[in-house]
KOLSEDO-454151 format. One record per residue (C-alpha): residue in three letters; z negated, y, x. Coordinates in steps of 0.25 Angstrom, whole numbers, padded with zeros to 4 digits, always signed. Each point is the difference from the previous one (the first is absolute). Example, Ala and Ser with C-alpha at 12.3 -4.5 7.8 and 13.67 -1.06 7.14 Angstrom:
2
Ala-0031-0018+0049Ser+0002+0014+0006
***
This chain:
749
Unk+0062+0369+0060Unk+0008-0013-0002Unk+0017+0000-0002Unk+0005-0013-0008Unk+0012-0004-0005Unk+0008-0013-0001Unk+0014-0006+0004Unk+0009-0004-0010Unk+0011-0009-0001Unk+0010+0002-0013Unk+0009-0010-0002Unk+0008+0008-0011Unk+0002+0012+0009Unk-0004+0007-0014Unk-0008+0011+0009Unk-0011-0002-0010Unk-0013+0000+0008Unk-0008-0007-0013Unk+0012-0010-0003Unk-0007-0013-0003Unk+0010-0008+0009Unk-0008+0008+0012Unk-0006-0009+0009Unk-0009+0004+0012Unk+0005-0002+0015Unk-0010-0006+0009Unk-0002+0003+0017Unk+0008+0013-0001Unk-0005+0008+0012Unk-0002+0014-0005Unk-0003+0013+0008Unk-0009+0012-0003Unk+0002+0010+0008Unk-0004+0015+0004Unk+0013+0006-0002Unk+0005+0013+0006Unk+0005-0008+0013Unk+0010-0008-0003Unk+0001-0015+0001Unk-0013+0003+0011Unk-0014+0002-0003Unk-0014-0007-0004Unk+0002-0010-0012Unk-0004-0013-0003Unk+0008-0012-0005Unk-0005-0008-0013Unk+0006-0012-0004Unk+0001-0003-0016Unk-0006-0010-0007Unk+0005-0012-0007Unk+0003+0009-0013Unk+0006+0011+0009Unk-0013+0009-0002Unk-0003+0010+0014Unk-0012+0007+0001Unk-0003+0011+0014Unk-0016+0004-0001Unk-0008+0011+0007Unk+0013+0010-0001Unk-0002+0014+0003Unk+0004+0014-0008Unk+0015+0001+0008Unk+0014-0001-0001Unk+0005-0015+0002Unk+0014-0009-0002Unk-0002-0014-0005Unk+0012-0009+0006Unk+0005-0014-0007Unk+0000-0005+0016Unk+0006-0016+0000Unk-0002-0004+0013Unk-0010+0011+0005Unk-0011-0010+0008Unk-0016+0001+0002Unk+0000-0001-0016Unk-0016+0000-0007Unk-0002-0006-0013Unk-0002+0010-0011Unk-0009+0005-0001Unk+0001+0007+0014Unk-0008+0014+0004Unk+0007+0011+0007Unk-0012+0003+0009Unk+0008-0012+0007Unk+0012+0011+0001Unk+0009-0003+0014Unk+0011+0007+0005Unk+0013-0006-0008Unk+0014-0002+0001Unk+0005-0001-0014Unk+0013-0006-0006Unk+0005-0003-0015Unk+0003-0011-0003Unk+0003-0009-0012Unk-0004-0014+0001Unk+0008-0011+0001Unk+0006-0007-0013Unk-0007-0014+0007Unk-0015+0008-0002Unk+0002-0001-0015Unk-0003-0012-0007Unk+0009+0000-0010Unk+0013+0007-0001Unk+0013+0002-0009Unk+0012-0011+0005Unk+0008+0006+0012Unk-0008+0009+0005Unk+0001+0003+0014Unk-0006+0014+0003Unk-0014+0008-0007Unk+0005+0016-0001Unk-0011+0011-0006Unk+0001+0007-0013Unk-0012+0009+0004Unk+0000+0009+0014Unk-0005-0009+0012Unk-0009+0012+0003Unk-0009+0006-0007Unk-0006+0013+0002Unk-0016+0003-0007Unk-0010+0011+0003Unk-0015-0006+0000Unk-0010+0011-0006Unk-0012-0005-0007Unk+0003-0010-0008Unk+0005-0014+0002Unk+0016-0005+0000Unk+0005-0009-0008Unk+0012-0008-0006Unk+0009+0004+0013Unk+0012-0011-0003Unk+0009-0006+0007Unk+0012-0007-0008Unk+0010-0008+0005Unk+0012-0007-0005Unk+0012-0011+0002Unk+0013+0003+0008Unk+0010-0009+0004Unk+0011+0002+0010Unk+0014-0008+0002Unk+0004+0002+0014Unk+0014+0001+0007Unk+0004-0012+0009Unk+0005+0005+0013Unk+0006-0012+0003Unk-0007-0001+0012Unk+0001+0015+0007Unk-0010+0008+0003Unk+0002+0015-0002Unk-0001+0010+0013Unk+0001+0014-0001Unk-0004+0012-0010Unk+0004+0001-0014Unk+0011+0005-0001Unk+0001+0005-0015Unk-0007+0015+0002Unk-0001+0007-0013Unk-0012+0000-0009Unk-0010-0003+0012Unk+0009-0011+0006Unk+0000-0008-0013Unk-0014+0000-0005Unk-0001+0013-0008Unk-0011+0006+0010Unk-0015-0004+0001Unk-0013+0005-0005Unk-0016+0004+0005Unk-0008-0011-0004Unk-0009+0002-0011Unk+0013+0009-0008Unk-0002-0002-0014Unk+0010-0010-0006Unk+0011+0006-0010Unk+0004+0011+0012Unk+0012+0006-0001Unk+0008+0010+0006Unk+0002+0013-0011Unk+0017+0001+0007Unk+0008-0011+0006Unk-0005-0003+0014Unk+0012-0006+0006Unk+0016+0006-0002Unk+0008-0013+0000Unk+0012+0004-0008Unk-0007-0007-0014Unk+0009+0001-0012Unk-0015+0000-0008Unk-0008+0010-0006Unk-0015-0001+0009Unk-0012+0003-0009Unk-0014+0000+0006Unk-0008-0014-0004Unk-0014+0006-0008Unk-0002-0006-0015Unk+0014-0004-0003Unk+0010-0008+0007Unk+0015+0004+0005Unk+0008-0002-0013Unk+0014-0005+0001Unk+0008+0008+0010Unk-0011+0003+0008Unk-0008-0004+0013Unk-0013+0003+0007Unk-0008-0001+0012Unk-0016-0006-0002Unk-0009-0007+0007Unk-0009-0012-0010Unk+0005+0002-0013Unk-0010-0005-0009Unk+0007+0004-0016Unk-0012-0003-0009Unk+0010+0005-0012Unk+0011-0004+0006Unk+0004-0014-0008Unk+0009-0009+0009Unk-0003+0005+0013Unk-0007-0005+0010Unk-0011+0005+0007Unk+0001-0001+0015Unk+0002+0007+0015Unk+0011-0001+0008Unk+0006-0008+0010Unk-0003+0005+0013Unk-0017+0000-0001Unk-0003-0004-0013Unk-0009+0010-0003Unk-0002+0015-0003Unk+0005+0004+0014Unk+0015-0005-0003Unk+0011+0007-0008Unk+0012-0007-0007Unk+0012+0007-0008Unk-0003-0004-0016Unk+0015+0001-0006Unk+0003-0004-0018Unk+0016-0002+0003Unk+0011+0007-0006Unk+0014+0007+0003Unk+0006-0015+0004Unk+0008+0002+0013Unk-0007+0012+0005Unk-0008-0002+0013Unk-0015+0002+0003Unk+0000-0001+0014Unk+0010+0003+0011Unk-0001+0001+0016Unk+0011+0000+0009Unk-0005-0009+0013Unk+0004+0000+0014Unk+0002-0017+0005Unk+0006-0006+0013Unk+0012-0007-0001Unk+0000-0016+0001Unk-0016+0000-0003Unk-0008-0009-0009Unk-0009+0009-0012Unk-0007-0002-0010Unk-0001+0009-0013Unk-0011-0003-0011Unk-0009+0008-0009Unk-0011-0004-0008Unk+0002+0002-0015Unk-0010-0005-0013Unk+0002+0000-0015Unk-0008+0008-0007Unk+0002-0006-0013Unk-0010-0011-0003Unk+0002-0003-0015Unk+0010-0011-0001Unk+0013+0005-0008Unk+0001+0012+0007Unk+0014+0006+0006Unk+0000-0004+0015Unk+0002+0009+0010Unk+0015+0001+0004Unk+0002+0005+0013Unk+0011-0002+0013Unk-0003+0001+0014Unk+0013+0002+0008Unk+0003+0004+0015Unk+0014+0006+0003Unk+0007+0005+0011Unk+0002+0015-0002Unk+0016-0001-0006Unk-0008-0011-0012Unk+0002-0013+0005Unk-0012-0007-0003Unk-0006-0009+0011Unk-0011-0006-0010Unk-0002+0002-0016Unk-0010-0006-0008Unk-0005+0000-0016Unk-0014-0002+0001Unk-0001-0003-0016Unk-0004-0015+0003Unk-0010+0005+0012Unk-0008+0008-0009Unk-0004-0011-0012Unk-0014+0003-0009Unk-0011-0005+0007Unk-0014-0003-0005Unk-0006+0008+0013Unk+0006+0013+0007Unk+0011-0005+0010Unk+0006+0005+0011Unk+0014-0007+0003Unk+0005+0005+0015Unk+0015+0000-0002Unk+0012+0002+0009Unk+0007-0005+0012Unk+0003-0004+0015Unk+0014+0005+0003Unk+0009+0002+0013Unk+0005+0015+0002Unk+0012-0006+0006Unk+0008+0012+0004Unk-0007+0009-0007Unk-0011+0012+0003Unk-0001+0007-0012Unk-0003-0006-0013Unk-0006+0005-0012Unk-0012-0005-0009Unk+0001+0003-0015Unk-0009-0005-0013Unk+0007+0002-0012Unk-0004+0000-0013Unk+0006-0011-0010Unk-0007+0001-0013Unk-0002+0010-0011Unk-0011+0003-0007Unk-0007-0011-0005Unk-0013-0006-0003Unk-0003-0004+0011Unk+0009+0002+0014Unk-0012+0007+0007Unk-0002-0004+0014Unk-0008+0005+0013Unk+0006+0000+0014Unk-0007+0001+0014Unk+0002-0003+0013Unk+0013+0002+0002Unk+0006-0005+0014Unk+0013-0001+0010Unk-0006-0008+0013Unk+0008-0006+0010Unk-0001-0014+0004Unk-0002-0013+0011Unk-0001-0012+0001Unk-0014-0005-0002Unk-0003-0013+0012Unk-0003-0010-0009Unk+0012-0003-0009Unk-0004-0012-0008Unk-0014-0009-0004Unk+0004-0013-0008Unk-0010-0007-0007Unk+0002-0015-0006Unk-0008-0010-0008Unk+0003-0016+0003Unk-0001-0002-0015Unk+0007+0008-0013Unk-0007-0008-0010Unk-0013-0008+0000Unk-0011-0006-0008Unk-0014+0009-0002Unk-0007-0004+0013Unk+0010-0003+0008Unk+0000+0006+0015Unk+0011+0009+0006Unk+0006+0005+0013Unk+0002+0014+0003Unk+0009+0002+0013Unk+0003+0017+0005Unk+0008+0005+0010Unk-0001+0013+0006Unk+0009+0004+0011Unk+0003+0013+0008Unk+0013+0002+0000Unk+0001+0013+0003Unk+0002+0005+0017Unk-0013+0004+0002Unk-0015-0005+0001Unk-0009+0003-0013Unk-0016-0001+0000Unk-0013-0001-0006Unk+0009-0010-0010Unk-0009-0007-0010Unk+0003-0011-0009Unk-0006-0001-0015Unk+0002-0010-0014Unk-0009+0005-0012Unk+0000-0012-0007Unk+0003-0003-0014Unk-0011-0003-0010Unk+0008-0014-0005Unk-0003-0004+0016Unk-0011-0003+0010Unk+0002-0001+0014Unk-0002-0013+0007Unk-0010+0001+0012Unk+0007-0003+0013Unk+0014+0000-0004Unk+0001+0015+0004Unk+0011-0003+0012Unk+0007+0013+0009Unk+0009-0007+0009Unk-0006-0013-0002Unk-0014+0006+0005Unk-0013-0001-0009Unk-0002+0014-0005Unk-0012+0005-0009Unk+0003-0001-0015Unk-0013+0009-0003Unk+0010+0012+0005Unk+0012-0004-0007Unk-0003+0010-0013Unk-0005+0011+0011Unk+0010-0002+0011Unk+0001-0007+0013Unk+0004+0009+0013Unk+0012-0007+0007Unk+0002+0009+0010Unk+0012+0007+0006Unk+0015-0006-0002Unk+0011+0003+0009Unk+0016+0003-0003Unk+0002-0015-0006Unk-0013-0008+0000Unk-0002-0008-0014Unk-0014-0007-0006Unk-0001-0011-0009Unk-0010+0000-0010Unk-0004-0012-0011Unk-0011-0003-0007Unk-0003-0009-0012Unk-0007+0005-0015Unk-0004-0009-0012Unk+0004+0003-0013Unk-0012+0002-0009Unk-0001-0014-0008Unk-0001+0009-0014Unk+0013+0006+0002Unk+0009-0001-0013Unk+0014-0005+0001Unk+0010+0011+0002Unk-0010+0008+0007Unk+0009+0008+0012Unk-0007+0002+0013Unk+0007+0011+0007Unk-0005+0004+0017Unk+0003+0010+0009Unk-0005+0004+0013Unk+0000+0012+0007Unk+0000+0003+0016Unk-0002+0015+0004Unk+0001+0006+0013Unk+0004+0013+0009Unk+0011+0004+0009Unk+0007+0013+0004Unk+0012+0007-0006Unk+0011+0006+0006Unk-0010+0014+0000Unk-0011-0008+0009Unk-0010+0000-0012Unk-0005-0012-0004Unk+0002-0006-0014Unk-0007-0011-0007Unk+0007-0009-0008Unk-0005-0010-0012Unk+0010-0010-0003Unk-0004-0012-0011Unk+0009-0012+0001Unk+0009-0007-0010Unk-0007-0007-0011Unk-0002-0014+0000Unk+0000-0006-0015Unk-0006-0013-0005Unk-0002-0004-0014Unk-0011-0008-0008Unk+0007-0014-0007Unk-0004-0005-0013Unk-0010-0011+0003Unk+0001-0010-0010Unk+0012-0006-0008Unk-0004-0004-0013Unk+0012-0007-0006Unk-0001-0010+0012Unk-0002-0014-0007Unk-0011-0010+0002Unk-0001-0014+0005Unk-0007-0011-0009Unk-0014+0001+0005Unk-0004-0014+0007Unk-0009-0011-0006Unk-0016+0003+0002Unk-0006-0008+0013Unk-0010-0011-0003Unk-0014+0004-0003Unk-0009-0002+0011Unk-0013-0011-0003Unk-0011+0006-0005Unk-0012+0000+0011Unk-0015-0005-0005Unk-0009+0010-0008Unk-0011+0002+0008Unk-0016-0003-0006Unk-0005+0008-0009Unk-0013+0008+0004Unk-0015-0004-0006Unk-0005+0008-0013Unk-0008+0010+0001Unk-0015-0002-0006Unk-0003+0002-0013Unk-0004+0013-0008Unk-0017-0002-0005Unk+0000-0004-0014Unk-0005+0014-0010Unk-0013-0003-0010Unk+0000-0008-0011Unk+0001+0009-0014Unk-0015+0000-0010Unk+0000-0013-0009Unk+0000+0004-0015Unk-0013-0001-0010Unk+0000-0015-0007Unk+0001+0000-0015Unk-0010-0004-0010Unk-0004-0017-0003Unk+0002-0002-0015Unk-0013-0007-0005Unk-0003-0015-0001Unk+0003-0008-0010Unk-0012-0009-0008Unk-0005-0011+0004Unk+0003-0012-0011Unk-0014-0009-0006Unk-0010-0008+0009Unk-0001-0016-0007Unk-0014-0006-0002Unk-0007-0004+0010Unk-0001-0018-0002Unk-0014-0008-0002Unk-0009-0002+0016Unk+0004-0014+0003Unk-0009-0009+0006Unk-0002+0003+0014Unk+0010-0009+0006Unk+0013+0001+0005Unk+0007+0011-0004Unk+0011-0002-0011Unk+0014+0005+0000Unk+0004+0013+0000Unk+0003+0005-0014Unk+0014+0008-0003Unk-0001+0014+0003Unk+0002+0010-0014Unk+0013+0005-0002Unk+0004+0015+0008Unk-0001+0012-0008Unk+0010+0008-0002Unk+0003+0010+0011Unk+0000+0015-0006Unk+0013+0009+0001Unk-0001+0007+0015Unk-0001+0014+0002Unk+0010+0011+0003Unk+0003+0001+0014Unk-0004+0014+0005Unk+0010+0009+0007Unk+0005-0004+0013Unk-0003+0013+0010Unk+0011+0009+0007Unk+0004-0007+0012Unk-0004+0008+0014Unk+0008+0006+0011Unk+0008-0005+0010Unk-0006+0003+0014Unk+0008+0008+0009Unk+0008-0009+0008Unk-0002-0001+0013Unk+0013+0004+0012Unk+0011-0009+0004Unk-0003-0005+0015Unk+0008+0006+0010Unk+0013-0009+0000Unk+0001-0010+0013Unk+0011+0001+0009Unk+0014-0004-0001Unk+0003-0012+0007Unk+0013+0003+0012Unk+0013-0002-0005Unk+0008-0011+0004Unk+0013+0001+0012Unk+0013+0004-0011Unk+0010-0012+0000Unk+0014+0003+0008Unk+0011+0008-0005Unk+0010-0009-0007Unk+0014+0002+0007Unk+0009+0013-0006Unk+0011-0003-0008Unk+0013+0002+0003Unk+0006+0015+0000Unk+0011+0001-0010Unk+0013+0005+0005Unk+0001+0017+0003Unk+0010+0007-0010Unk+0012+0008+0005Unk-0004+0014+0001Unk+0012+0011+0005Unk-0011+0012+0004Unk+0001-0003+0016Unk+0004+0016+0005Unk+0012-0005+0007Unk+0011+0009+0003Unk+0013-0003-0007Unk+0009+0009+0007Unk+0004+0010+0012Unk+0013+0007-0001Unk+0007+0011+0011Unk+0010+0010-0002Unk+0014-0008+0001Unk+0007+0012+0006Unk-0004+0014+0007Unk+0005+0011-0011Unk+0006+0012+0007Unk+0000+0012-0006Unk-0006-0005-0015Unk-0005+0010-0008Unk-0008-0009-0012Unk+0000-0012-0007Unk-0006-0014+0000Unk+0001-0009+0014Unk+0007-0012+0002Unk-0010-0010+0006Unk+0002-0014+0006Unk-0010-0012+0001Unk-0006-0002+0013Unk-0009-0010-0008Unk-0002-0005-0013Unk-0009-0014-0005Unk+0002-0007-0012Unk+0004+0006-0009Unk+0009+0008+0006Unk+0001+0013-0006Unk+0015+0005-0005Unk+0006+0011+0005Unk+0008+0008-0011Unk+0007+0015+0003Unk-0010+0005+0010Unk-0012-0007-0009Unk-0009-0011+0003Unk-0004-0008-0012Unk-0015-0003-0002Unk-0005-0013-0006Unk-0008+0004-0011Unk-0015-0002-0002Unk-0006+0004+0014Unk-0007+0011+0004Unk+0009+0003+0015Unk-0003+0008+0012Unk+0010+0009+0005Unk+0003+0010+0013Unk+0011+0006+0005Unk+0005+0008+0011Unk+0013+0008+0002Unk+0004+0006+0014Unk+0010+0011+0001Unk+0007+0009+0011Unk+0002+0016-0005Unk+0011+0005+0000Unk-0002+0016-0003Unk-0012+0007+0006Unk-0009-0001-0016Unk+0001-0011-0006Unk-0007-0004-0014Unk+0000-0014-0002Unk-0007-0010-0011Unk+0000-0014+0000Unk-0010-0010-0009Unk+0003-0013-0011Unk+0007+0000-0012Unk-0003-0009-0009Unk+0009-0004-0012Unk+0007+0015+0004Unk-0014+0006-0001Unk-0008+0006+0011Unk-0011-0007+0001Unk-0005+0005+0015Unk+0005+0010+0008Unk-0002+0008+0013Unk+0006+0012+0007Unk+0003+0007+0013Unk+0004+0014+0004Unk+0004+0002+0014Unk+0006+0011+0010Unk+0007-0006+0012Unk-0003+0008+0014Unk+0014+0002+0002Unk+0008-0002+0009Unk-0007-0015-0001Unk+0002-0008-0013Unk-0013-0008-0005Unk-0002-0011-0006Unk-0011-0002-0012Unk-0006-0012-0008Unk-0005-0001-0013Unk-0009-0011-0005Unk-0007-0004-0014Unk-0005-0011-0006Unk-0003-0005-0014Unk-0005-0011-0011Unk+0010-0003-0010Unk-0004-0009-0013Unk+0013-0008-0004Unk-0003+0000-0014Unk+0014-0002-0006Unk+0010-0008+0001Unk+0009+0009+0007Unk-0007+0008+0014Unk+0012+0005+0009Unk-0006+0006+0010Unk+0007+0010+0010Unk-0003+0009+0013Unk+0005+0014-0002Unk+0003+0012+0007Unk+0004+0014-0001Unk+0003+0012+0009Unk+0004+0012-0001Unk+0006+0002+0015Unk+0010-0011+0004Unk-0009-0008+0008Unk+0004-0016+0007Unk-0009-0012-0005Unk-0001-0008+0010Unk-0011-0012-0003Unk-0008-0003-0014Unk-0010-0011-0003Unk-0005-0003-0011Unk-0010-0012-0001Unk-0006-0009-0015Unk-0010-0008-0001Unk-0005-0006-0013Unk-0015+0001+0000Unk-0005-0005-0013Unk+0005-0006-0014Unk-0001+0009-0013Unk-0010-0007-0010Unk+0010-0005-0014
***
């Protein structure tokens, strides 16, 4: 007997194994399997074709699992024969999102909406249609602002965070008939079958896949991704009623981290959002962090994950208390999961810091850059197997031989992989550059945004080693506009002399001529007309006498000629002959040498064109700003070419009619342990870019953060008062900003 199926990627996680969005997922290792003995026992691995079909022949009456196995080596192309079965170790496993050819924006991560096992019993009949369907996820991770965390979790209840785990192969939609975890919840739990928790009420499941369930998404939870995880499903009420609640055991003066991972489960745009408050407290109330997550949990077109929370210092404190609390009523909408909840302690993680810069911001299509990274250990001990790796945008090619580590020629091929650099000890640095061109095809405006990524291992305070990825700041370069059209023209010059014109060469013989064609038949001749009479004879004169012989007499008169006939009918003329072929034609005689080229004329003068990128300006914050809370920074030229720019309340005005390039940085000091801080560009008081910055300072020691952005700005009025802004909510010191223009084009009139 044979077992097919197929491997299905849906994009609109509908669930739907016939939705005509379905496409196939090609080079999926997938496992059949005598089942019975675990994850160990005879099987064979069958890769799926280019549509996502598999096919297992020469199966025998039994009881098997078939396993979606990414990763699982020693594949066969289907078809493949189980009288090939070895002894295997199997693992589900969803495939990469990078396996698939085509994806929904933003995503990052594949999770199942069927079970990753499946189980089958093999009688006398072949299996089919055994599907496999897979959707798109996305995650948003929490920056730990370089720490690594140590330690167990430290959150306990409802299986330390991750609402306990499943056999594989568990049918999706299982859920618990009572609640499974007592965690002091101010909400009604109902088991998840058929109907969803209405308002007021939570459950406990693993993949959730709502055929009839309208905005809801279909998806698995956080922790696995498939039917082997469980997550709590909650439709919000009771505002200011909590859901979760542990009291937690810290040291004192210790860095940790708090975060849990929460999705919306609204996918129709409109809906409520979800309106729930993380807070942790001391035991007597006083909170030590609080945070809305309304603008963390937005509609999005794919299921997503937002890890949200915080790295905070215990300071004297060994007992805090975690709380979610409920913050809307019913609605429409305010229905959320939650998984993976987590209190971990933290250090340092060795390597604190990986810049990247470009030696250009803005460049013409074609053009070649510089990337230059530094990577330093800066941590007290040695770190290993340390491996350095730039995937590459697709705006940019590498340019062979510029790849540099520490001025030394290193293998570019690699760069996309990785390149081993080895083992660093407590301080050591490298130096990496290399150059790119631009693709010439570029469009102006075009942003080209790099990062790169070094990853390495090292033990933590426990003695267990830790591997770390860490990608560098982002370099930015953006595309200019290549042409100027309202640049004007010189006069052209006069046109040169023509140059004498060399002799024609001789003209080649005739060819011989064609053989003439046979004359046409001559026509019959027409009738003679009949002869006229012939006039009287005169009388013969008397015989002389022999002797000489007398004159001549007159000859008679002529009779009269008789009326001439009628001329007959002239015959039909005869055919042409055929006329014979035209002689080949002779060769043509060589042409003569061509003259010389007259002299050029004169090139007529170059118009004034203003479309030269040049930068007009670069100003610096005049004074540091203790303590400042919003507002718009006072900058001062460090720099300014013709013209110069005018400076008006905090605002730089902008010559209208260009297109101008503009970054900016501001550096500040915290002074309070969380700090929320935005900064961007105003232009004529409206935001026009903008970017943000949440950080938590590992106390005692203050930290110091930057935040940078760039942006094009068309100056179409005749009024652009450009400004640098900021806001915080924590006093915090600004203590440098920069902010840089450069006109990069005209604007056509």
């Amino acid at each position: 007997m044979n077992i097919s199926g197929r491997v299905l990627f849906n994009p609109t996680s509908s669930a739907q194994v016939d939705d005509p969005t379905n496409i196939g997922i090609g080079q999926v290792p997938i496992i059949v399997q005598l089942a019975g003995n675990g994850s160990d026992a005879l099987g064979v691995v069958v890769l799926t074709d280019i549509n996502g079909n598999y096919t297992v022949e020469d199966v025998d009456p039994g009881s098997y699992q078939i396993i979606e196995a990414w990763g699982a080596p020693n594949g066969t192309p289907s078809p493949a024969s189980f009288s090939e079965a070895k002894t295997l170790t199997s693992v589900p496993q969803d495939p990469p999102y990078t396996a698939i050819a085509t994806v929904p924006p933003t995503t990052n991560r594949i999770n199942s909406l069927t079970p990753n096992t499946l189980f089958i019993q093999v009688k006398d009949t072949d299996i089919t249609n055994q599907i496999f369907l897979d959707a798109p996820n996305c995650e948003h991770a929490l920056a730990l602002n370089n720490y690594v965390t140590i330690g167990n979790n430290l959150i306990t209840s409802a299986d330390n965070g991750c609402w306990g785990t499943l056999p594989n192969g568990t049918p999706v939609q299982t859920s618990p008939a009572t609640q499974p975890y007592k965690v002091n919840y101010a909400f009604e739990y109902v088991q998840y079958q058929t109907g969803r928790p209405s308002d007021g009420q939570f459950s406990v499941c693993n993949t959730i896949t709502n055929h009839n369930f309208g905005t809801w998404w279909n998806m698995s939870d956080h922790t696995t991704g498939d039917e082997t995880g469980r997550m709590e499903i909650v439709n919000g009420n009771y505002p200011g009623q909590y859901i979760f609640k542990e009291a937690v055991t810290l040291k004192s003066n210790t860095n940790y981290v708090f975060s849990t991972w929460i999705c919306n489960l609204d996918g129709q745009v409109g809906s409520i959002l979800p309106k729930l408050q993380v807070n942790i407290e001391t035991p007597d109330g006083t909170p030590i962090f609080s945070k809305n997550l309304l603008t963390d949990l937005v509609v999005t077109p794919i299921p997503t994950w937002n890890q949200v929370g915080t790295v905070f210092n215990s300071g004297a404190n060994t007992d805090l208390v975690v709380r979610f609390i409920s913050e809307g009523g019913a609605a429409d909408g305010n229905d959320f999961t939650i998984d993976d909840i987590s209190l971990y302690e933290l250090q340092p993680a060795p390597v604190t810091s990986f810049p990247k810069t470009v030696n250009l911001s803005a460049v013409l299509a074609g053009d070649d850059l510089q990337y230059t990274l530094t990577f330093t250990n800066s941590g007290p001990a040695t770190i290993n197997d340390v491996v350095f790796k730039d995937v590459l945008p697709k705006e940019v090619t590498i340019i062979p031989g510029t790849l540099r580590i520490d001025q030394v020629i290193a293998d570019d091929k690699l760069i996309a992989s990785g390149i081993p650099l080895g083992s660093f000890t407590a301080g050591k640095s490298v130096t990496i550059t290399f150059s790119v061109q631009t693709n010439p095809k570029l469009t102006a405006n075009t942003m080209i945004v790099n990062t790169g990524e070094i990853s390495y291992t090292f033990l933590d305070a426990q003695n267990n080693t830790r591997s770390i990825t860490l990608k560098s700041t982002a370099a930015s370069t953006v595309i200019l506009p290549t042409s100027c059209p309202i640049c004007p023209t010189g006069a052209t010059g006069a046109n040169g002399i023509d140059g004498v014109m060399g002799p024609t060469g001789t003209i080649g013989p005739t060819g011989a001529t064609g053989a003439t064609g046979p004359t046409g038949a001559i026509g019959p001749i027409g009738v003679t007309g009949p002869t006229g009479a012939t006039g009287p004879t005169g009388a013969a004169g008397a015989n002389g006498i022999n002797g000489s012989i007398g004159p001549t007499g007159p000859t008679g008169p002529t009779g009269t000629i008789g009326p001439t006939g009628a001329t007959g009918p002239i015959g039909l003329p005869g055919t042409n002959g055929i006329n014979g072929a035209t002689g080949a034609t002779g060769p043509m005689g060589s042409t003569g040498p061509t003259g010389a080229t007259g002299p050029a004329g004169a090139t007529g003068a170059t118009g004034v064109c203003d479309c030269t990128p040049r930068i007009y300006a670069e100003l610096r914050l005049c004074n540091n700003l203790p303590c400042a809370s919003s507002g718009t920074l006072p900058m001062c030229f460090t720099l300014s070419s013709l013209p110069t720019l005018p400076l008006q309340n905090n605002t730089i005005l902008l010559p209208p009619g260009y297109v101008y390039y503009i970054s900016w940085s501001i550096c500040y000091d915290q002074l309070e342990c969380t700090t929320h801080f935005y900064g961007g560009l105003m232009l004529n008081d409206h935001f026009i870019e903008e970017s943000m910055c949440n950080v938590s300072c590992s106390s005692p020691h203050l930290q110091q953060s930057t935040l940078v952005g760039s942006a094009l700005i068309e100056a179409r009025t005749s009024h652009n008062a450009l400004a640098l802004f900021f806001s915080a909510h924590q006093a915090i010191n600004v203590c440098t900003a920069s902010l840089k223009i450069m006109a990069v084009g005209k604007l056509p009139i």
